[in-house]
C-alpha positions as CSV (number, residue, x, y, z in Angstrom):
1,X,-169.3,-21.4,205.4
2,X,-171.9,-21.3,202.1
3,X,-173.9,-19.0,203.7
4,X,-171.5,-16.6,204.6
5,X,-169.8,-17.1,200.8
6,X,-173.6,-16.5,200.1
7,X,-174.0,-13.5,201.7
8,X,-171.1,-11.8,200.6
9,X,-171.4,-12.3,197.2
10,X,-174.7,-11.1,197.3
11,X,-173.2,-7.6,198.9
12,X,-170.3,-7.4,195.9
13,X,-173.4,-8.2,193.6
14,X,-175.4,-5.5,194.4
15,X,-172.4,-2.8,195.1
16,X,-170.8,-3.7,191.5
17,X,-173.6,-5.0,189.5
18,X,-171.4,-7.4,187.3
19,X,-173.1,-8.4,184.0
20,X,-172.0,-12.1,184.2
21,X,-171.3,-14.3,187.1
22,X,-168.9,-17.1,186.5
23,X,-168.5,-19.9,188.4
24,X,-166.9,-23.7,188.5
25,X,-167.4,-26.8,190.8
26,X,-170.4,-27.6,192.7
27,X,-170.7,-25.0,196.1
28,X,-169.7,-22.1,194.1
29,X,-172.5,-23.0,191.0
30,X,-174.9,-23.4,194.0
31,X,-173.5,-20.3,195.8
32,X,-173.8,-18.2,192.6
33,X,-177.4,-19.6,191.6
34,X,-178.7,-18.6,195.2
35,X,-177.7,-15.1,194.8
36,X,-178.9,-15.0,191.0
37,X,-182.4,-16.2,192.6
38,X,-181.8,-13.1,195.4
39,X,-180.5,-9.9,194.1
40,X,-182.7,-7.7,193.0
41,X,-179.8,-6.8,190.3
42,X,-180.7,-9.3,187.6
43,X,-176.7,-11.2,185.9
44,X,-176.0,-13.5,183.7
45,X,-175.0,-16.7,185.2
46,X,-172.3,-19.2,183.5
47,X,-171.4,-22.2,184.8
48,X,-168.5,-24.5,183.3
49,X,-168.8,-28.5,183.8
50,X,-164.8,-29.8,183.8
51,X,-165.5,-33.4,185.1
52,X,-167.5,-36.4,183.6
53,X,-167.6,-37.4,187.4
54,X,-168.5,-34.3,189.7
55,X,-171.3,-35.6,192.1
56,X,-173.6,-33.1,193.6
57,X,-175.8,-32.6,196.4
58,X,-179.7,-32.3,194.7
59,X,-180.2,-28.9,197.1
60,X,-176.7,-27.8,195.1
61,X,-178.0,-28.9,191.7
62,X,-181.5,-27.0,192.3
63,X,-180.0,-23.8,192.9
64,X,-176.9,-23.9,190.0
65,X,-179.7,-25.2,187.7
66,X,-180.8,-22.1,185.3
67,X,-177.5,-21.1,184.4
68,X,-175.8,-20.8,181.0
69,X,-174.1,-24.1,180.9
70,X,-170.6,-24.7,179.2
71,X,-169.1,-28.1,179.1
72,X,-165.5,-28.6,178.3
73,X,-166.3,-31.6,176.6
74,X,-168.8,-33.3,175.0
75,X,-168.0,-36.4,177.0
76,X,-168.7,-34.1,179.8
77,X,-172.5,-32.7,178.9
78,X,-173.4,-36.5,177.7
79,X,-172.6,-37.6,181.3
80,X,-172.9,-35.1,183.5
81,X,-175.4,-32.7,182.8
82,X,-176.9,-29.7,184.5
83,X,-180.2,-28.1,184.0
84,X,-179.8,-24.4,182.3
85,X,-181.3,-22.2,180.3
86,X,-178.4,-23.0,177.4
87,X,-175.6,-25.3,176.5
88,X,-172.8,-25.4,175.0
89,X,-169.1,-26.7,174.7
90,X,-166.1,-24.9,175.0
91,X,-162.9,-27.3,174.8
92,X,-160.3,-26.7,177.0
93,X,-157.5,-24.7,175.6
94,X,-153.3,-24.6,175.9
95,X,-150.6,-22.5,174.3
96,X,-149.6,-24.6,171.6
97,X,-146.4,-24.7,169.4
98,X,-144.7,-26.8,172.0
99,X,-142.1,-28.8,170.8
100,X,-139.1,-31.7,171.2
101,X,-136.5,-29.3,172.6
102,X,-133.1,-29.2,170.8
103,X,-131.1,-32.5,171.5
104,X,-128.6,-30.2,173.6
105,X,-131.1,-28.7,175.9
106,X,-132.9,-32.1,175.7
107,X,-129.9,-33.9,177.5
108,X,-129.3,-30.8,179.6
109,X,-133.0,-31.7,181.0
110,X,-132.3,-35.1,181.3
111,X,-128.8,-34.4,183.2
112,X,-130.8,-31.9,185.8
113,X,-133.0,-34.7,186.9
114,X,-130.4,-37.5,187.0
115,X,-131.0,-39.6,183.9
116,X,-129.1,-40.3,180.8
117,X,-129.7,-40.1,177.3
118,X,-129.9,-44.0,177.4
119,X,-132.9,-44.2,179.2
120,X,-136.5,-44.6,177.7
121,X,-138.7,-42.3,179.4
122,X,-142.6,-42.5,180.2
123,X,-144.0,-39.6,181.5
124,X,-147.7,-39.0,183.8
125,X,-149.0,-36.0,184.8
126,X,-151.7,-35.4,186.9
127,X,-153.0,-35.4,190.7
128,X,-152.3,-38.1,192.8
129,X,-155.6,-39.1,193.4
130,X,-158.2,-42.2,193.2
131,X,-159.2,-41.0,189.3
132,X,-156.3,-40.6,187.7
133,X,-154.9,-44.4,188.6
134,X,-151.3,-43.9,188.4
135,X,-151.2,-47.4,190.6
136,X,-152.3,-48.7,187.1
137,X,-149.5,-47.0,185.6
138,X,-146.6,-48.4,187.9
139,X,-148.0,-52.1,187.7
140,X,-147.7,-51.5,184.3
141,X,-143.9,-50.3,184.4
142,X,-143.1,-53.5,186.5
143,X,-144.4,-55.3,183.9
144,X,-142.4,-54.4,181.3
145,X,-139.7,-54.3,183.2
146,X,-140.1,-57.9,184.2
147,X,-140.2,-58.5,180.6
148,X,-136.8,-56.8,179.8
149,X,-137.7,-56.3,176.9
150,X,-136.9,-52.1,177.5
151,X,-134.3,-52.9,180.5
152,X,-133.2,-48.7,180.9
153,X,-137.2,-47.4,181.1
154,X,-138.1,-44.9,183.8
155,X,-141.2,-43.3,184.7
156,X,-141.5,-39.6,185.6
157,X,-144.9,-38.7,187.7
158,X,-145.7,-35.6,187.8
159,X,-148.1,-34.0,190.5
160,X,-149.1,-34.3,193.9
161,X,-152.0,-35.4,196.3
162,X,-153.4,-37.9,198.6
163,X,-152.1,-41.2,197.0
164,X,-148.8,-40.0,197.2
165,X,-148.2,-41.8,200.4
166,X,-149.6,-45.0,199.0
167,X,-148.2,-44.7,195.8
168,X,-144.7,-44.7,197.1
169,X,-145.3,-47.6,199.1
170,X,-146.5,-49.0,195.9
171,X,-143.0,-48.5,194.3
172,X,-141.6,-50.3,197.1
173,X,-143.2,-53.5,196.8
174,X,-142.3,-53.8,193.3
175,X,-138.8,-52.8,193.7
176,X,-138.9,-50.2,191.5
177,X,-136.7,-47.3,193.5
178,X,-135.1,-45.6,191.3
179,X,-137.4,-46.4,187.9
180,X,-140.3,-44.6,189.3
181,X,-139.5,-40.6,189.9
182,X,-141.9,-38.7,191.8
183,X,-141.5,-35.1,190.5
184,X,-144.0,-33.5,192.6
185,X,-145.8,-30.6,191.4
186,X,-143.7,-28.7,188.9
187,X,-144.3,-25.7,186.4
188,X,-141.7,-27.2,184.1
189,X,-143.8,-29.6,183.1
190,X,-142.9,-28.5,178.8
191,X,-139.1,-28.8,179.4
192,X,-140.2,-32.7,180.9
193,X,-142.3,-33.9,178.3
194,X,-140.0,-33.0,175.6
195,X,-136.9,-34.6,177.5
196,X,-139.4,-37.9,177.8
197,X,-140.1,-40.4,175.2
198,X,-144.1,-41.7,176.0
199,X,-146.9,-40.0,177.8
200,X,-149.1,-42.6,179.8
201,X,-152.7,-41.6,180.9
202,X,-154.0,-44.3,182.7
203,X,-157.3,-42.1,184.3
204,X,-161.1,-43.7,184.7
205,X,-162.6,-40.7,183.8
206,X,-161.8,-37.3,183.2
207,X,-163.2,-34.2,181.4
208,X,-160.8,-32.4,178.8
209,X,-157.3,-33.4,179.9
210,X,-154.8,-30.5,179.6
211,X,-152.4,-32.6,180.4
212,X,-152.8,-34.9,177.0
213,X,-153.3,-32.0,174.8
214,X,-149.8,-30.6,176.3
215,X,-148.6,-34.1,175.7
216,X,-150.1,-34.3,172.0
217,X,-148.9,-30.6,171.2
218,X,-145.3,-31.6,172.4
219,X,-145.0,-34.2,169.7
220,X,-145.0,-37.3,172.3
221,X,-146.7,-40.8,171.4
222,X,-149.6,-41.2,174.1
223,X,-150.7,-44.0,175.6
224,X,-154.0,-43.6,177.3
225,X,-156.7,-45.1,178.9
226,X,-159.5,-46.6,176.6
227,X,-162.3,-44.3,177.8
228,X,-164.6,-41.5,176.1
229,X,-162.9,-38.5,177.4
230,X,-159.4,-39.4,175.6
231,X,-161.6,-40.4,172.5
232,X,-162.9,-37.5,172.1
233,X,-159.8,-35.9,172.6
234,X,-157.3,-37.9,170.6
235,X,-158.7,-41.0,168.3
236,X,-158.3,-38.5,165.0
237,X,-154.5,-37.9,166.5
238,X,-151.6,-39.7,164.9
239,X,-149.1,-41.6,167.3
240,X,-152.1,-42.5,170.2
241,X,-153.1,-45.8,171.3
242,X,-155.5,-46.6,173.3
243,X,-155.6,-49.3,175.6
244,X,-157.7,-51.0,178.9
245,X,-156.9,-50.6,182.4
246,X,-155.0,-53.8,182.6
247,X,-151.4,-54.0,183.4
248,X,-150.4,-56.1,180.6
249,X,-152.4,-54.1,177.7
250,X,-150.8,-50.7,179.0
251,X,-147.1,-52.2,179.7
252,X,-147.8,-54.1,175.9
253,X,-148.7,-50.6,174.6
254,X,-145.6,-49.2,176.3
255,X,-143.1,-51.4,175.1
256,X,-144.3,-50.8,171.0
257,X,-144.2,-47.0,171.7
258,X,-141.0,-47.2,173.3
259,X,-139.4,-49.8,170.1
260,X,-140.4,-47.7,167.5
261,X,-141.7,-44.0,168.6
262,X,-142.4,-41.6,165.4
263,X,-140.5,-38.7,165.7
264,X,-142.3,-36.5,167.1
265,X,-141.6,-33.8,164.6
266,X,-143.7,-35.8,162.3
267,X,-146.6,-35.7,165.3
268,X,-146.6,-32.4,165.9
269,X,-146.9,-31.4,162.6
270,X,-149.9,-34.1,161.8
271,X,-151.6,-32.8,165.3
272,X,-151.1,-29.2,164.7
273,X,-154.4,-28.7,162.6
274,X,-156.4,-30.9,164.7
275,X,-155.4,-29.3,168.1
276,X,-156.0,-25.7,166.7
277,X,-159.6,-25.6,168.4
278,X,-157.6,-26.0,171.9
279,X,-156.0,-23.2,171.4
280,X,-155.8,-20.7,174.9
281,X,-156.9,-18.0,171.8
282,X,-160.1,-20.1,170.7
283,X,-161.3,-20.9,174.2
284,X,-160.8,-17.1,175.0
285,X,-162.8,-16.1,171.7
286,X,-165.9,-18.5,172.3
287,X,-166.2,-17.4,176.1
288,X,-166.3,-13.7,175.2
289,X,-169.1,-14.6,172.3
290,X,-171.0,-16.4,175.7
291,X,-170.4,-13.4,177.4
292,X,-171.3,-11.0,174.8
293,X,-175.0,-13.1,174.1
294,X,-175.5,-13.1,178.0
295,X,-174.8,-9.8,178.0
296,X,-177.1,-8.9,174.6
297,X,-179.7,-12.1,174.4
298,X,-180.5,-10.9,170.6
299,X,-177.1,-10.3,169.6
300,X,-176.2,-12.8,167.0
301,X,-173.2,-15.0,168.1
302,X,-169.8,-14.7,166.1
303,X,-169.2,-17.8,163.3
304,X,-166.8,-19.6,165.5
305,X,-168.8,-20.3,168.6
306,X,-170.2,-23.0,166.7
């Protein structure tokens, strides 16, 4: 329960005396605001923001308010703000340097999942969930299949949750068996992007996707959902359009990608300079500034926490 979570936090507080807290989502801000307000051992609390929709309880937004607040986007602190004593944003950050893979190990990929080197692959990633809308994704797919106008395309989805169920019943109706792969959750998820051809986003809302910046890093022409989040993200990017939530503008979208990708050697190396501030080394270097003002408030933050 919270108040047990409460209560034992409080103990490890006062046995360790940490410098900084850190916390994410909305019981654990609260949690770690209500000990901050207890302990007679006085920390810095940070709380990081990751959603542009994460509702919360007014009692949970009382106690996490006061807190050093980081927003992983600025998407994120225009829309879903929290009270606190400073704030900042801190992009999400990935290894980058990924790439196409070589055309052998490409096919090799495509072979271990059962697809040729005909086939013109689209590629979601994400949770099965109400936000993400992959249902807008797959009406899409029959769409342009229907069309014929790219008669070998497949779609690979990536993830797992509680539209699965749905999802697949989806994929029946439209008599797409076969076109549409449910991966499940994988840690592969490089090797599958670069043996793919489009990445689709079709989300209402979001915060910093890692799963477009892996996507943009790997060289792939994006599709995405017309909202701020994947603005922010990717308008400067080359090979990204942007589209609404209507079958017919994403399979429309779809189909151009598919005719004529770039090559994504050509992306990659156009993205490169523009991804370099969501790097894992950057977010890592302007968290430990954070830390080091919590920890020193008249210490005079390094250049590149902006």
């Amino acid at each position: 329960t919270g108040s047990a979570a409460a209560a034992q936090l409080w103990r490890l507080v006062q046995r360790r005396h940490y410098d900084v807290l850190h916390s994410h989502l909305p019981m654990p801000d609260a949690i770690a605001g209500l000990v901050r307000r207890l302990s007679s051992h006085r920390f810095a609390h940070v709380v990081t923001m990751h959603n542009t929709h994460e509702p919360r309880h007014r009692i949970l937004e009382i106690l996490a308010s006061g807190a050093n607040v980081v927003y992983c986007s600025e998407a994120v602190r225009q829309r879903n703000s929290l009270s606190g004593i400073s704030s900042t944003v801190i992009p999400n950050g990935i290894s980058l340097g990924l790439s196409a893979l070589p055309e052998k190990s490409r096919a090799a990929m495509r072979q271990e999942i059962g697809l040729d080197g005909s086939a013109k692959i689209v590629i979601a990633v994400g949770r099965l969930c109400p936000q993400k809308n992959f249902g807008a994704s797959i009406n899409a797919i029959a769409l342009l299949k229907s069309r014929n106008i790219i008669p070998d395309v497949k779609l690979l989805v990536c993830g797992d949750g509680e539209d699965r169920a749905w999802l697949d019943n989806r994929v029946r109706e439209l008599g797409l068996t076969g076109v549409v792969r449910f991966m499940g959750a994988r840690t592969d998820v490089s090797s599958l992007l670069a043996a793919s051809d489009v990445f689709l986003s079709t989300s209402n809302h979001e915060g910093m996707p890692l799963s477009v910046l892996e996507a943009l890093s790997a060289g792939l022409p994006c599709v995405l959902s017309a909202i701020q989040e994947h603005y922010e993200l990717a308008e400067s990017m080359a090979g990204c359009t942007f589209v609404a939530q209507a079958p017919d503008a994403i399979a429309s979208a779809l189909g151009a990608a598919l005719d004529q990708p770039p090559a994504s050697d050509v992306l990659c190396r156009e993205r490169y300079p523009l991804l370099q501030k969501h790097s894992i080394q950057g977010c890592a270097g302007l968290y430990e500034d954070l830390y080091q003002v919590c920890c020193h408030p008249n210490l005079v933050p390094h250049p590149t926490s902006g």
